[in-house]
NUMAR-189814 format. One record per residue (C-alpha): residue number from 1; chain; x, y, z. Coordinates in steps of 0.25 Angstrom, whole numbers. Layout:
residues N
r seq NUM, mol A, xx X, yy Y, zz Z;
...
END
This chain:
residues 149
r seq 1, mol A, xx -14, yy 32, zz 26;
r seq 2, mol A, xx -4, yy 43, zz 30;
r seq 3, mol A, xx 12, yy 39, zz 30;
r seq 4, mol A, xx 19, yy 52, zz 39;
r seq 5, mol A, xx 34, yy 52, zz 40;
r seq 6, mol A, xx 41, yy 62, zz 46;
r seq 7, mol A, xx 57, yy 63, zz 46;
r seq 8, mol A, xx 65, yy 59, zz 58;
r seq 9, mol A, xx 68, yy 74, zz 61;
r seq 10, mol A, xx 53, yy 77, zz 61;
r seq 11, mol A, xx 57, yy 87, zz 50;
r seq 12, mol A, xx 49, yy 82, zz 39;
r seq 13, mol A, xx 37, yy 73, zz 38;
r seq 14, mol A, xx 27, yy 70, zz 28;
r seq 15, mol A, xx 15, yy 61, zz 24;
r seq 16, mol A, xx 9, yy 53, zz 13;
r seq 17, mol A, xx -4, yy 49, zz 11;
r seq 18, mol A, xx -7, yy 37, zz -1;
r seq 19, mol A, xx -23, yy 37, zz -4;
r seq 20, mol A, xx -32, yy 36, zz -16;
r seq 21, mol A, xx -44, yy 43, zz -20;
r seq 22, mol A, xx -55, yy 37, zz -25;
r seq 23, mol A, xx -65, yy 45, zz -32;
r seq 24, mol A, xx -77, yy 41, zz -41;
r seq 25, mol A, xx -70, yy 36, zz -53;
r seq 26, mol A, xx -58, yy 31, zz -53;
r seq 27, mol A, xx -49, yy 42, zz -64;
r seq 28, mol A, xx -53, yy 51, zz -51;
r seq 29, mol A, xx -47, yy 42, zz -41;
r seq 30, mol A, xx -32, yy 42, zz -38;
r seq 31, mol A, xx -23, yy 38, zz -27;
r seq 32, mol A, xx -12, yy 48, zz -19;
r seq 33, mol A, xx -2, yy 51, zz -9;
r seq 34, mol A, xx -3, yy 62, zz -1;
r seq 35, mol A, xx 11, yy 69, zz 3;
r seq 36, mol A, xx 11, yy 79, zz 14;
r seq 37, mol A, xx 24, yy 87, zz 21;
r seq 38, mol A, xx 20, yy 86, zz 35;
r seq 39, mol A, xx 32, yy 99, zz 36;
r seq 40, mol A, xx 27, yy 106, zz 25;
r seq 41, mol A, xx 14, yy 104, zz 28;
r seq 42, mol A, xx 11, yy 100, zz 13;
r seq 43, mol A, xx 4, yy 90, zz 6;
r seq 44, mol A, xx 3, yy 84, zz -9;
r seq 45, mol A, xx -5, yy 71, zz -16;
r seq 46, mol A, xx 3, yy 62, zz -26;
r seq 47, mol A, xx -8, yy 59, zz -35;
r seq 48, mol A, xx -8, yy 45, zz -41;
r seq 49, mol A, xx -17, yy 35, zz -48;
r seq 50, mol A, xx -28, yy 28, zz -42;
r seq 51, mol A, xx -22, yy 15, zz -47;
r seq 52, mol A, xx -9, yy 18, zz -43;
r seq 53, mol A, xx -14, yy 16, zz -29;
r seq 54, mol A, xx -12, yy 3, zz -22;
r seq 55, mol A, xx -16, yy -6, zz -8;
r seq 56, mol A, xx -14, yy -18, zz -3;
r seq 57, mol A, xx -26, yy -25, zz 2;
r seq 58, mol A, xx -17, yy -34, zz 13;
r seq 59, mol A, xx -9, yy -23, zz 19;
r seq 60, mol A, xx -6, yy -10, zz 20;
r seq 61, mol A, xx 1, yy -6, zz 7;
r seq 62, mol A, xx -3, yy 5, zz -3;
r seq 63, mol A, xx 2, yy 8, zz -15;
r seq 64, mol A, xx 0, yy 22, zz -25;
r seq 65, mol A, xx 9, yy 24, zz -35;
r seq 66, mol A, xx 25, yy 20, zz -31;
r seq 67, mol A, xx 20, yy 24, zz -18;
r seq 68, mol A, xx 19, yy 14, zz -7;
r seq 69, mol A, xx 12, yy 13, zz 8;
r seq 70, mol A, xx 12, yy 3, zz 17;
r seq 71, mol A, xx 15, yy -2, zz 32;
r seq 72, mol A, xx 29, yy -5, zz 27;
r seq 73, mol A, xx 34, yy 7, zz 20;
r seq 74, mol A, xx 28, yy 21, zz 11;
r seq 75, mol A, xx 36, yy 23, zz -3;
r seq 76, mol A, xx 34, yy 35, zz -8;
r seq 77, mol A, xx 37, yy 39, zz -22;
r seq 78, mol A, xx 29, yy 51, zz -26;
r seq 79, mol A, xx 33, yy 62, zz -37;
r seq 80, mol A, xx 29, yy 74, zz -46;
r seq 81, mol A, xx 35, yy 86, zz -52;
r seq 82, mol A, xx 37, yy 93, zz -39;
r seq 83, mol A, xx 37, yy 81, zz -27;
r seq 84, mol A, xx 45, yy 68, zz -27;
r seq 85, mol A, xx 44, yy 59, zz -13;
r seq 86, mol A, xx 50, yy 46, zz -15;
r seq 87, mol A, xx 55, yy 35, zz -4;
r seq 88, mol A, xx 51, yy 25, zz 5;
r seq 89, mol A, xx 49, yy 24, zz 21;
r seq 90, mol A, xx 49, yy 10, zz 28;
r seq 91, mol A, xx 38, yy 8, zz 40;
r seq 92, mol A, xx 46, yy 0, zz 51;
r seq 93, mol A, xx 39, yy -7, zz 61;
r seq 94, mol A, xx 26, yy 0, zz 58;
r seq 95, mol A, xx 16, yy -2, zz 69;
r seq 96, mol A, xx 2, yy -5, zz 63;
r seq 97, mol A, xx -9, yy 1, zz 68;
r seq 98, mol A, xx -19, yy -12, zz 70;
r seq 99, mol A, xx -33, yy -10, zz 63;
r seq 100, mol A, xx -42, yy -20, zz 70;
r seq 101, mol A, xx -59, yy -21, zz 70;
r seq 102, mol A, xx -58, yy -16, zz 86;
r seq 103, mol A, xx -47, yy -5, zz 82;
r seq 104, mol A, xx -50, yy 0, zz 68;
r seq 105, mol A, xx -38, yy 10, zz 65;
r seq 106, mol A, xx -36, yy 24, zz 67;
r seq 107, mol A, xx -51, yy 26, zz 60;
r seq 108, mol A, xx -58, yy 20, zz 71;
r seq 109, mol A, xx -72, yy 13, zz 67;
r seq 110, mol A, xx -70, yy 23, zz 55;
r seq 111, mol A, xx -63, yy 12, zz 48;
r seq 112, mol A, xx -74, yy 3, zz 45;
r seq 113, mol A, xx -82, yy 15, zz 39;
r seq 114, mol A, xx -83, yy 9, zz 25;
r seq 115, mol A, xx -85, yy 23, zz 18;
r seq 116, mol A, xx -75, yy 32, zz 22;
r seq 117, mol A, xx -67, yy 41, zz 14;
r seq 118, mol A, xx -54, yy 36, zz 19;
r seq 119, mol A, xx -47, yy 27, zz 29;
r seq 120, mol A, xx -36, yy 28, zz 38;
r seq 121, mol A, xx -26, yy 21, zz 45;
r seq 122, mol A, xx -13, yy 19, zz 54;
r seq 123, mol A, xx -3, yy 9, zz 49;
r seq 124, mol A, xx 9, yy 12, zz 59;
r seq 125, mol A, xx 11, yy 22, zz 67;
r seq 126, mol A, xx 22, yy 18, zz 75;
r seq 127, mol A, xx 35, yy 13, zz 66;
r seq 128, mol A, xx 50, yy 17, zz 60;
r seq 129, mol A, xx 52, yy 20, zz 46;
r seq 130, mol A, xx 64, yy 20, zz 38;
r seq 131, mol A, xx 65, yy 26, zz 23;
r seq 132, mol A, xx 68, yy 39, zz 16;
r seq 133, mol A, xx 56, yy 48, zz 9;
r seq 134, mol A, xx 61, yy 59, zz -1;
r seq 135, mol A, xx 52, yy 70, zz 1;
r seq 136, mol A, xx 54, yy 84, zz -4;
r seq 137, mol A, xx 49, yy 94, zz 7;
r seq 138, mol A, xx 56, yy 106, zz -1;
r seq 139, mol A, xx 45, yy 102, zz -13;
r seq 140, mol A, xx 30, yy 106, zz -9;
r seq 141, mol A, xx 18, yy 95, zz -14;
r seq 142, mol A, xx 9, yy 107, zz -9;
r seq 143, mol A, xx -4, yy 111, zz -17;
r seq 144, mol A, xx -1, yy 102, zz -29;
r seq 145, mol A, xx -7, yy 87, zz -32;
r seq 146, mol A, xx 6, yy 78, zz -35;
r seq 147, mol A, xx 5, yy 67, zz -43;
r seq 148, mol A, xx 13, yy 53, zz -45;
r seq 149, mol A, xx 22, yy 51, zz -57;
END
């Protein structure tokens, strides 16, 4: 899942992207959010613990660290010794994208490939938002691996 926001002067706009890696055993395996500055054209990972990652199974709510994702809001709290993104955006009205049988998402039949290597999908692409994110565009995530504290 990618959350994009971009300010109302479409001067500034960045992403964030929660995910988990799994790999073959499990002090291998982490979870993460991916920060990229859509007008510095830069990104960074915030590297947590597997186990800090968590979903729910009945709606559309994900959970790594103190960060939180869902249809409702995203509530970012993220720092190291060089970064620190903290604050909270709500998701008014959002406009869900129906995933039916006869109309399987933006992945297409793709969806019910039960091996693939990931999965994507639209929550809302039509919606207000209202909230305030601190993120320091004069301070560069660039070429270095962040991790949570």
């Amino acid at each position: 899942m990618v959350f994009k926001f971009v300010d109302k002067r479409r001067q500034k706009s960045f992403a964030v992207i929660p995910g988990v890696s799994t790999a073959s055993s499990k002090n291998e395996s982490h979870s993460f959010i991916q920060f990229l500055s859509g007008s510095r054209n830069e990104s960074g990972n915030f590297v947590y613990p597997f186990d800090d990652f968590h979903s729910d199974t009945k709606r559309f709510s994900v959970e790594i660290g103190d960060n939180h994702f869902s249809t409702e809001r995203v509530s970012l709290k993220m720092k190291d010794e060089k970064v620190k993104i903290d604050g909270e955006i709500k998701i008014i009205d959002p406009y869900l994208w129906p995933v039916r049988f006869y109309s399987p998402g933006i992945m297409g039949p793709f969806s019910f490939v039960p091996f693939m290597e990931c999965y994507h999908g639209v929550v809302s692409m039509d919606h207000s938002l209202e909230g305030e994110v601190e993120v320091p565009f004069n301070e560069s995530p660039r070429g270095s691996e962040l991790s949570s504290n």
